[in-house]
Every structure is written in structure tokens, then in C-alpha cells.
C-alpha positions, 0 to 999 in steps of 0.5 A: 500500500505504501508504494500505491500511497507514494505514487499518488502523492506524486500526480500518478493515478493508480487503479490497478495492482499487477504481480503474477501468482507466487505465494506471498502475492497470494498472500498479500491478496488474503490480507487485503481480502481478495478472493473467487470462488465459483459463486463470489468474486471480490477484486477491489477494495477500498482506494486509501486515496478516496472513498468514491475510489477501488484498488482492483488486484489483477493476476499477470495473465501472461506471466501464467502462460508463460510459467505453463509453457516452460512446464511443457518444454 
């Protein structure tokens, strides 16, 4: 949250948290309560820069790909 609070504070406007699927990232989504499951899916959360505002977290989907690939080869 930090680095989000810092890049605001400089005129950046962040939406989005990328990071591919490695455990302390699926950590850190436990900890901001992040989750899906086949009848509920919570991306966002409460934006610390404004109410009106959402923090979505989305998975890398090409660095997925790219893990799956390397298996194959």
C-alpha cells in the first residue's frame, strides 16, 4: 500500500495492482481480502486515496502462460 500511497502523492493515478501468482502475492491478496470462488468474486477494495475510489488486484495473465509453457518444454 505504501508504494500505491507514494505514487499518488506524486500526480500518478493508480487503479490497478499487477504481480503474477507466487505465494506471498497470494498472500498479500488474503490480507487485503481478495478472493473467487465459483459463486463470489471480490477484486477491489477500498482506494486509501478516496472513498468514491477501488484498488482492483489483477493476476499477470501472461506471466501464467508463460510459467505453463516452460512446464511443457
Amino acid at each position: 500500500m505504501e508504494a500505491v500511497l507514494l505514487a499518488e502523492n506524486a500526480g500518478l493515478k493508480v487503479d490497478y495492482v499487477t504481480c503474477d501468482g507466487a505465494s506471498w502475492n497470494r498472500a498479500m491478496w488474503q490480507k487485503f481480502g481478495i478472493s473467487a470462488t465459483a459463486k463470489a468474486i471480490k477484486p477491489s477494495v477500498p482506494h486509501a486515496c478516496g472513498d468514491d475510489r477501488r484498488l482492483f488486484f489483477l493476476t499477470d495473465f501472461p506471466h501464467l502462460v508463460k510459467c505453463v509453457r516452460k512446464r511443457f518444454h
